[in-house]
TORKOL-4160 file (C-alpha; in steps of 0.2 Angstrom, whole numbers, padded with zeros to 4 digits, m for minus):
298
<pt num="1" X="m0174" Y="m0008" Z="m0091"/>
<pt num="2" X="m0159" Y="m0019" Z="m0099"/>
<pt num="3" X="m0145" Y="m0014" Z="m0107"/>
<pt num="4" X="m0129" Y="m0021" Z="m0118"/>
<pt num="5" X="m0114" Y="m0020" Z="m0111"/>
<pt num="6" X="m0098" Y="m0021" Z="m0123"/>
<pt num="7" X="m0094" Y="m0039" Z="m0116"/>
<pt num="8" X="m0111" Y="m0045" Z="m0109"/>
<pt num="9" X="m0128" Y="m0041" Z="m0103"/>
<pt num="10" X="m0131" Y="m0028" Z="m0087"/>
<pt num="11" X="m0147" Y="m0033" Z="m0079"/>
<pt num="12" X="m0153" Y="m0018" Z="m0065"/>
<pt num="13" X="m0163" Y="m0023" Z="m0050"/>
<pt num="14" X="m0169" Y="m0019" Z="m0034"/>
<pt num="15" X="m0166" Y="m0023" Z="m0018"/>
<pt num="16" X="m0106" Y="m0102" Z="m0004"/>
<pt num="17" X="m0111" Y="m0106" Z="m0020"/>
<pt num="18" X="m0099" Y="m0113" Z="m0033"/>
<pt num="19" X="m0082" Y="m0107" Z="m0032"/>
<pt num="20" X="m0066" Y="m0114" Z="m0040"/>
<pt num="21" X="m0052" Y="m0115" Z="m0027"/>
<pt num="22" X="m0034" Y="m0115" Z="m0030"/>
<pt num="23" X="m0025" Y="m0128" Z="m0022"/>
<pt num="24" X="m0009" Y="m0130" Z="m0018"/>
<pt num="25" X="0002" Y="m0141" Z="m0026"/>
<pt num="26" X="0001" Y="m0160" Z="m0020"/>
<pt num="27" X="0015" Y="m0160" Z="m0012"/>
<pt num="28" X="0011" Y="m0146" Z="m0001"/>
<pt num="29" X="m0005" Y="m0151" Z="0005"/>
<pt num="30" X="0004" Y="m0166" Z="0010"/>
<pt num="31" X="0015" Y="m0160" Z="0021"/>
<pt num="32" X="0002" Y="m0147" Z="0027"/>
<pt num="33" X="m0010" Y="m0161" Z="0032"/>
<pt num="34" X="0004" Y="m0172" Z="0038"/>
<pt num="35" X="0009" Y="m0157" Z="0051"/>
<pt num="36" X="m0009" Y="m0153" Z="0054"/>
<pt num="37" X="m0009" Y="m0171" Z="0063"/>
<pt num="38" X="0007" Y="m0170" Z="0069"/>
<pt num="39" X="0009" Y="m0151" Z="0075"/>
<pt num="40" X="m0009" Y="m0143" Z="0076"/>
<pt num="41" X="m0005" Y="m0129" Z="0085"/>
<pt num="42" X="0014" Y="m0125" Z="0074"/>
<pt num="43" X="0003" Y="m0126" Z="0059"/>
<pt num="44" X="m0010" Y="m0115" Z="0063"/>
<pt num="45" X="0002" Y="m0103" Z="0068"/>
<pt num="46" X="0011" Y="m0103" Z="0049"/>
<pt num="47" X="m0006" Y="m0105" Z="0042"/>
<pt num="48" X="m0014" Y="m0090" Z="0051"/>
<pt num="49" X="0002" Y="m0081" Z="0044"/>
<pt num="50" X="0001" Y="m0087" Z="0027"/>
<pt num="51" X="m0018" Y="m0082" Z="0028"/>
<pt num="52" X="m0014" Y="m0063" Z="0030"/>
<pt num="53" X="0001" Y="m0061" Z="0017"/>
<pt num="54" X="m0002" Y="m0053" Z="0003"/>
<pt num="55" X="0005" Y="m0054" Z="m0014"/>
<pt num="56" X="0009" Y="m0040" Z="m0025"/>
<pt num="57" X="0007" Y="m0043" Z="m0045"/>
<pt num="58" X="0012" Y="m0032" Z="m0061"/>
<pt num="59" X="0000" Y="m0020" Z="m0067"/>
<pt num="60" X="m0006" Y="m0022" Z="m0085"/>
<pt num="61" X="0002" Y="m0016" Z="m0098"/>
<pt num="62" X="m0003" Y="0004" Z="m0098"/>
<pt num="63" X="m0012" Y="0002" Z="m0084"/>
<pt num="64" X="m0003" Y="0016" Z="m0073"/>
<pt num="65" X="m0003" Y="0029" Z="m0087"/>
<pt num="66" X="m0016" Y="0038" Z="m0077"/>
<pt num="67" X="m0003" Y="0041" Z="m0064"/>
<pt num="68" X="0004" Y="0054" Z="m0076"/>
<pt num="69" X="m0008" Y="0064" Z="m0073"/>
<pt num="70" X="m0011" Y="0061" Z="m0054"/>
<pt num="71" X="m0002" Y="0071" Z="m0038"/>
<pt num="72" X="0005" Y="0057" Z="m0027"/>
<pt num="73" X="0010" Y="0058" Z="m0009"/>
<pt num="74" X="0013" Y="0046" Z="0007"/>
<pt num="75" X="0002" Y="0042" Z="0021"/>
<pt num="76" X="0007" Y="0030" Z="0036"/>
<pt num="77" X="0016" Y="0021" Z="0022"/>
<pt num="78" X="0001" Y="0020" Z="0008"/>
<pt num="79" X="0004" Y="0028" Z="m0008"/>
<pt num="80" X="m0008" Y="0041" Z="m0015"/>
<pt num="81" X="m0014" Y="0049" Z="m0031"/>
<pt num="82" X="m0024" Y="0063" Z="m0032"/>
<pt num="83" X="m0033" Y="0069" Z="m0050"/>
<pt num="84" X="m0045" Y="0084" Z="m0051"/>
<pt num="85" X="m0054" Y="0097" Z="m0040"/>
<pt num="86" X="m0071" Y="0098" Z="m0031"/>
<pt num="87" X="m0081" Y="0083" Z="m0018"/>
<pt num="88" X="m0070" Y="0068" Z="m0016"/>
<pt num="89" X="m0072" Y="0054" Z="m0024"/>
<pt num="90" X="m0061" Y="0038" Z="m0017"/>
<pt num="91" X="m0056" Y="0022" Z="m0026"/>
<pt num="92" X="m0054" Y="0005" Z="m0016"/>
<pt num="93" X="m0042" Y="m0010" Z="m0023"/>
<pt num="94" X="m0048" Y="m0026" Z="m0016"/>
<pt num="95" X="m0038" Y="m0040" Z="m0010"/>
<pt num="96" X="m0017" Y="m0040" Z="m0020"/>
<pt num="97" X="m0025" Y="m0026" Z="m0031"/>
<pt num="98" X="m0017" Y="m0010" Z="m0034"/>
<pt num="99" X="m0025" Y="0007" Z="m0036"/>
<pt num="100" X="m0021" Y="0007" Z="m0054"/>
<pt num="101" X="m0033" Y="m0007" Z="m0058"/>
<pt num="102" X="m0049" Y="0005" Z="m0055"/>
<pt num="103" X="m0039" Y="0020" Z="m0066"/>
<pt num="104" X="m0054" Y="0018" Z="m0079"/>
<pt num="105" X="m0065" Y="0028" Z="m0067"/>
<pt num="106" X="m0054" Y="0043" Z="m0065"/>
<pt num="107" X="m0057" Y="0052" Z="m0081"/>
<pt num="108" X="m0078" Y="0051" Z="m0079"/>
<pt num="109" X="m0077" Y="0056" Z="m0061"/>
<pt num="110" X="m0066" Y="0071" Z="m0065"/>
<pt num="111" X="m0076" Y="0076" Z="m0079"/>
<pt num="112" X="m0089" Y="0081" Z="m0068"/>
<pt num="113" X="m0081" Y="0090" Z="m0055"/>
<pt num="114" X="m0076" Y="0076" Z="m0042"/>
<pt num="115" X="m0058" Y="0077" Z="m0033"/>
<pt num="116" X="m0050" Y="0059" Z="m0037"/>
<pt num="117" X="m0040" Y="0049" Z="m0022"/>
<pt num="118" X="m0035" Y="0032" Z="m0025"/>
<pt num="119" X="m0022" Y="0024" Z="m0014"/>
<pt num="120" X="m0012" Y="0008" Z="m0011"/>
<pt num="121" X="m0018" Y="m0002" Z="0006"/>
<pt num="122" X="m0002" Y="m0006" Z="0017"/>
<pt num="123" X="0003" Y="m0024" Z="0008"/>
<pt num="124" X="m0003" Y="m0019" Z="m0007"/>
<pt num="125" X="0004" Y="m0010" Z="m0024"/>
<pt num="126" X="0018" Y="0006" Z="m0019"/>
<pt num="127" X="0014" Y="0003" Z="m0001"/>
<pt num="128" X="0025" Y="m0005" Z="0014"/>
<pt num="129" X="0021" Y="m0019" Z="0020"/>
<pt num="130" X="0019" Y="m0038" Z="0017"/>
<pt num="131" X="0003" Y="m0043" Z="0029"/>
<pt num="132" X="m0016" Y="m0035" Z="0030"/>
<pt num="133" X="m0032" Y="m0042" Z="0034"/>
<pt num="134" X="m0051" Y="m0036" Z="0033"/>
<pt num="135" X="m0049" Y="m0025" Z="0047"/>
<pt num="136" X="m0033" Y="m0019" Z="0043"/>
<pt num="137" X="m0038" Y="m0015" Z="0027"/>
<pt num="138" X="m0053" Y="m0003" Z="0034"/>
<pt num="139" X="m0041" Y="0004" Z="0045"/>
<pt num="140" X="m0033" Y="0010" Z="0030"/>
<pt num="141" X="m0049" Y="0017" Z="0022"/>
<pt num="142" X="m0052" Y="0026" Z="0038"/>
<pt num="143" X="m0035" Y="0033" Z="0037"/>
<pt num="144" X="m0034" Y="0039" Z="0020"/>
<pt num="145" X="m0053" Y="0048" Z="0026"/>
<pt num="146" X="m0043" Y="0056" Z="0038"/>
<pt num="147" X="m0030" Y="0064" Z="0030"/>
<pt num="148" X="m0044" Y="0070" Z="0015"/>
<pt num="149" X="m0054" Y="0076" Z="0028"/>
<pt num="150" X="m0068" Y="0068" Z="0023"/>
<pt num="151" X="m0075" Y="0059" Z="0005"/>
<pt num="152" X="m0092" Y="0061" Z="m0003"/>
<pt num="153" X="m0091" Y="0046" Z="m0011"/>
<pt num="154" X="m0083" Y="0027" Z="m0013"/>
<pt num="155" X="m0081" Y="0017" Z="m0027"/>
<pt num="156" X="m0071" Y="0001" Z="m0022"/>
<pt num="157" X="m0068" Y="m0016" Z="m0028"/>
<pt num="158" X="m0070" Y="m0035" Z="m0020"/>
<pt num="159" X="m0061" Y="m0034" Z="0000"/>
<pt num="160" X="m0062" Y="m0015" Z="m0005"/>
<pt num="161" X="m0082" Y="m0018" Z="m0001"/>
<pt num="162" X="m0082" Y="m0026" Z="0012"/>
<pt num="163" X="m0067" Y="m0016" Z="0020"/>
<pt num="164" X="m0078" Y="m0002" Z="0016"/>
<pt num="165" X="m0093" Y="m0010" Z="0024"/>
<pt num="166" X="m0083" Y="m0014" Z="0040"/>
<pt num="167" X="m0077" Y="0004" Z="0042"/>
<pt num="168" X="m0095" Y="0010" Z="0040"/>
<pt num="169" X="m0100" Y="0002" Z="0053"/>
<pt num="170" X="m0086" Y="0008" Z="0065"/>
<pt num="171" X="m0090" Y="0027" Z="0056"/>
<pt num="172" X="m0084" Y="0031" Z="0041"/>
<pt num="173" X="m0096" Y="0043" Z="0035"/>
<pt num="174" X="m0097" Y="0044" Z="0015"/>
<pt num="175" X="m0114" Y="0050" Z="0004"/>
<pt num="176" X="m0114" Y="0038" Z="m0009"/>
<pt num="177" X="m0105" Y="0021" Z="m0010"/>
<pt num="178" X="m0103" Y="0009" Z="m0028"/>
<pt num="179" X="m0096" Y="m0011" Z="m0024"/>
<pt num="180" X="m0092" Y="m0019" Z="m0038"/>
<pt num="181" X="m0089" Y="m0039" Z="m0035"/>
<pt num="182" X="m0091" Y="m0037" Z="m0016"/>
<pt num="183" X="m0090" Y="m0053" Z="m0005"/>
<pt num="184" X="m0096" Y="m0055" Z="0013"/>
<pt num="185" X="m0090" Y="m0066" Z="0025"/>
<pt num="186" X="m0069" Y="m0069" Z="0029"/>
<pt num="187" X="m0074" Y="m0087" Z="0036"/>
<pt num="188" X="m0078" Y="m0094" Z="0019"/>
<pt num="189" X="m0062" Y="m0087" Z="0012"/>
<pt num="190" X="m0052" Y="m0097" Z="0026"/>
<pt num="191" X="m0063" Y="m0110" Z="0023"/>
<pt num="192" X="m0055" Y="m0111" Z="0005"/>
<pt num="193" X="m0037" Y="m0105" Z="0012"/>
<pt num="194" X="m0040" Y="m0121" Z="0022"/>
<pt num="195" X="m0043" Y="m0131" Z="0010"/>
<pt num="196" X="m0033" Y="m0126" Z="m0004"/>
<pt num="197" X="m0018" Y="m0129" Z="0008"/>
<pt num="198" X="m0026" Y="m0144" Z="0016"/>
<pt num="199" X="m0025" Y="m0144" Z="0031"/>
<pt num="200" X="m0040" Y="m0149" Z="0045"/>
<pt num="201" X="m0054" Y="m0143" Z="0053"/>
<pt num="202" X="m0047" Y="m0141" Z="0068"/>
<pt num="203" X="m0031" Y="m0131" Z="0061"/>
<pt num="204" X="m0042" Y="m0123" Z="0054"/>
<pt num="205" X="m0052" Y="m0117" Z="0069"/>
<pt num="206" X="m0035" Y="m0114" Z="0076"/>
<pt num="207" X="m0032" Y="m0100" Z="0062"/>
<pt num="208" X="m0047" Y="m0093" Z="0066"/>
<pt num="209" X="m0044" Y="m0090" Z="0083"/>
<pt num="210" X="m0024" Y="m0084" Z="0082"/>
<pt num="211" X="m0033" Y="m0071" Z="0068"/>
<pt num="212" X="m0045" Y="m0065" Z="0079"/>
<pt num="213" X="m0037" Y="m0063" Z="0093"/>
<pt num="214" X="m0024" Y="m0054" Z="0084"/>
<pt num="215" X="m0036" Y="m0043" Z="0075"/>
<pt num="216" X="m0045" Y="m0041" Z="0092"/>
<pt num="217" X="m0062" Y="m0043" Z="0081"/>
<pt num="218" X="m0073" Y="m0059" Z="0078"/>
<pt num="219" X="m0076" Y="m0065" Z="0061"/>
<pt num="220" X="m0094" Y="m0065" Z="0065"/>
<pt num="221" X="m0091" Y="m0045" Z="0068"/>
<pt num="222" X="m0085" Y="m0042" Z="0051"/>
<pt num="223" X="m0099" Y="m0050" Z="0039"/>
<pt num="224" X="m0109" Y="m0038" Z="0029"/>
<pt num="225" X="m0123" Y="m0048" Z="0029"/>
<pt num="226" X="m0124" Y="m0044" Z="0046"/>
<pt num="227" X="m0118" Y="m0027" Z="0044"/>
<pt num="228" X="m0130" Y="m0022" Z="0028"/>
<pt num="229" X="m0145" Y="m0019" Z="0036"/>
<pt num="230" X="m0138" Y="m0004" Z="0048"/>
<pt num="231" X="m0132" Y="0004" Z="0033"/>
<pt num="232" X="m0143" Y="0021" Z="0027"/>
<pt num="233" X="m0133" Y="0026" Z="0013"/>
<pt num="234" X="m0136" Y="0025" Z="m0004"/>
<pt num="235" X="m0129" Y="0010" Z="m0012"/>
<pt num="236" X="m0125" Y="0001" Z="m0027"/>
<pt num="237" X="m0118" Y="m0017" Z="m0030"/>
<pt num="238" X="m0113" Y="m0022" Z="m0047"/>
<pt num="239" X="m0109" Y="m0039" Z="m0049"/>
<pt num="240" X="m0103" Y="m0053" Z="m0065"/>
<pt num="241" X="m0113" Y="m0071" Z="m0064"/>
<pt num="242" X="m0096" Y="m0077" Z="m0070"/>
<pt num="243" X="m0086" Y="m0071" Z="m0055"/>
<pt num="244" X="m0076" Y="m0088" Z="m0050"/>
<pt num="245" X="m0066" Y="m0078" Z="m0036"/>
<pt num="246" X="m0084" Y="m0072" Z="m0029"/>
<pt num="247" X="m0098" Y="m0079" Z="m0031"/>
<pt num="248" X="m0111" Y="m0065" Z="m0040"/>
<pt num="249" X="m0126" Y="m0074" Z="m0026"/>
<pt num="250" X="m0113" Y="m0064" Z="m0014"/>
<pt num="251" X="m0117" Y="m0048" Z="m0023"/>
<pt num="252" X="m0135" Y="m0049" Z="m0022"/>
<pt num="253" X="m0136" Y="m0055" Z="m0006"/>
<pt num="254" X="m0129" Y="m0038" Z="0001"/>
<pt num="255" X="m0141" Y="m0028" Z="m0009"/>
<pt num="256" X="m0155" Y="m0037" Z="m0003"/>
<pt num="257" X="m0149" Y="m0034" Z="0016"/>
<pt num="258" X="m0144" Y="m0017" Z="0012"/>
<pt num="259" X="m0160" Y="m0005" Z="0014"/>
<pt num="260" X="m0163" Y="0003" Z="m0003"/>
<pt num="261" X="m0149" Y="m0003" Z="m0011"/>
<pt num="262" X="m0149" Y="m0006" Z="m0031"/>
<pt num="263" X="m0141" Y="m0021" Z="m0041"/>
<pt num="264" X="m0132" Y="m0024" Z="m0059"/>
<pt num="265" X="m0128" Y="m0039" Z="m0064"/>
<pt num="266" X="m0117" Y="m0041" Z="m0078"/>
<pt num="267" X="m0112" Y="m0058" Z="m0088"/>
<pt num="268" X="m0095" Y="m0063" Z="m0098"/>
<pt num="269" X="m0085" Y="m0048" Z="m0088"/>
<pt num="270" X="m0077" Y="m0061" Z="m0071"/>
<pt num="271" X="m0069" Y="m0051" Z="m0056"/>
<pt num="272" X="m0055" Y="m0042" Z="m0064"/>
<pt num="273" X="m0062" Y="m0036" Z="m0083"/>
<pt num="274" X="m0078" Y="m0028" Z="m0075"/>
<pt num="275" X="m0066" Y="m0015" Z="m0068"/>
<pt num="276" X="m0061" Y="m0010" Z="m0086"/>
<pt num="277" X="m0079" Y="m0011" Z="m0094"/>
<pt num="278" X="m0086" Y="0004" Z="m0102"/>
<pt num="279" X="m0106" Y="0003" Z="m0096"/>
<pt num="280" X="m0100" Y="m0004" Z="m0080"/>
<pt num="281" X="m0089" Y="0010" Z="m0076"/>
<pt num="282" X="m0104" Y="0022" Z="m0083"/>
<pt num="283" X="m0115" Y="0015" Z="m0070"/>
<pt num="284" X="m0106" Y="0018" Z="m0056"/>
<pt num="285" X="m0100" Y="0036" Z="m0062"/>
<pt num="286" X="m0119" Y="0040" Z="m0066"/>
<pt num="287" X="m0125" Y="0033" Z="m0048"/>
<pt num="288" X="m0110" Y="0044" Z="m0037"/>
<pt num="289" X="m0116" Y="0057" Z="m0048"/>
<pt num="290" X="m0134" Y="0055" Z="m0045"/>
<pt num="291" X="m0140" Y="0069" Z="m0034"/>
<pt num="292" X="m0130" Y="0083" Z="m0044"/>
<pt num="293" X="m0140" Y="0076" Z="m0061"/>
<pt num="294" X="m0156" Y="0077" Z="m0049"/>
<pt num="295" X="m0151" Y="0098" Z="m0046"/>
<pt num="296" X="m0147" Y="0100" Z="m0061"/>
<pt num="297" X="m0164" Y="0093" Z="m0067"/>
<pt num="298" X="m0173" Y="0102" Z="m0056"/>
């Protein structure tokens, strides 16, 4: 079946490619590939810093009216809102994104009788903190889990995913899951960082090393290619083919390793305006909602 969506076509299916990079500026990747000659290990060591700090940006315009409605508290330092009563529901921001960015999903979920939790990662929106990373990030997730007391379902967006996909693997337990724009593999985003900064292969390997062993996890470790076929719970991964930050071939690869797992792919919407599309945000509304329509249909 196909359907128009308000901005582009949504294409349902079953279950590294082109990107644009941002550089730095000239003279920055001069001197960072100057230094990377000169000073390897120095370099890594900003590098691998630089790699990990994230950068808080201003919500659009109305974009936190929702937290009018929204009962907020503080967790290890994260910023939460709660909307609604009944099974949980929790949103996921991906990498600098806020909680507020997934707000068009509040009022559906609601609606139907799901208890609303979005939150701020440490690093991120109202939250402490300057650093995080893909682990950190999940450690977060598992946190927030914590202090609910458990979630029936996720939706979460970009690192949100594969955050997500990483705490599965170390126990998260949810009954329904929606990614929307997730991508899979942290050694092609230092890959970019790399690059963008330009700096040299072995600097580069030298980042890789300081984060892991930092982290105390191998990159390898955190790919959900590798991870997606462990996975038993109900999936869906809705992905734009116009996604410059992550490539939609991304997207389709996790439902094709993920057992059972459904795809839709969308066109014109990028990696931040799916958020805010209508038929996307029904789709994943409809799919966390999926076994209640089934009782009720029964």
């Amino acid at each position: 079946m196909t359907t128009a969506a308000a901005h582009g076509l949504i294409e349902p299916q079953k279950s590294t490619n082109v990107r644009i990079q941002r550089s730095a500026p000239a003279w920055v990747q001069t001197g960072f590939s100057n230094a990377s000659r000169v000073a390897p290990g120095i370099t890594s060591a900003v590098v691998a810093r630089l790699f990990r700090t994230t950068r808080r940006s201003a919500p659009r315009l109305g974009e936190r009216d929702i937290l009018q409605s929204a009962t907020g508290w503080r967790v290890a330092g994260m910023q939460l809102w709660s909307w609604g009563e009944g099974p949980t529901v929790l949103l996921i921001h991906g990498w600098n994104g806020r909680a507020t960015q997934l707000g068009a999903m509040v009022g559906p979920l609601v609606a139907r009788g799901y208890r609303v939790v979005a939150f701020d990662a440490i690093g991120h929106g109202d939250s402490v903190g300057k650093q995080s990373s893909l682990p950190e990030f999940a450690n977060c997730i598992r946190q927030v889990v914590d202090e609910l007391g458990g979630v029936y379902g996720v939706i979460a967006h970009s690192l949100g995913g594969a955050a997500t996909t990483f705490a599965l693997a170390y126990g998260l337990q949810v009954e329904r899951a929606v990614f929307i724009s997730p991508p899979a593999d942290p050694r092609e985003f230092l890959k970019i960082f790399g690059g963008a900064l330009g700096v040299n292969d072995d600097v580069r390997t030298r980042v890789k090393a300081r984060v892991e062993s930092r982290l105390g996890v191998p990159m390898e470790e955190m790919q959900a290619f590798a991870i997606a076929p462990t996975m038993r719970i109900p999936l869906l991964v809705i992905h734009d083919r116009d996604d410059k930050e992550v490539p939609f071939q991304i997207g389709r690869g996790i439902a094709q390793a993920w057992p059972g797992a459904e795809l839709i792919i969308t066109r014109g919407l990028g990696h931040q305006r799916i958020l805010r599309d209508e038929t996307v945000r029904d789709a994943a509304v409809s799919f966390v909602d999926a076994e209640e329509q089934q009782k009720n249909a029964a």
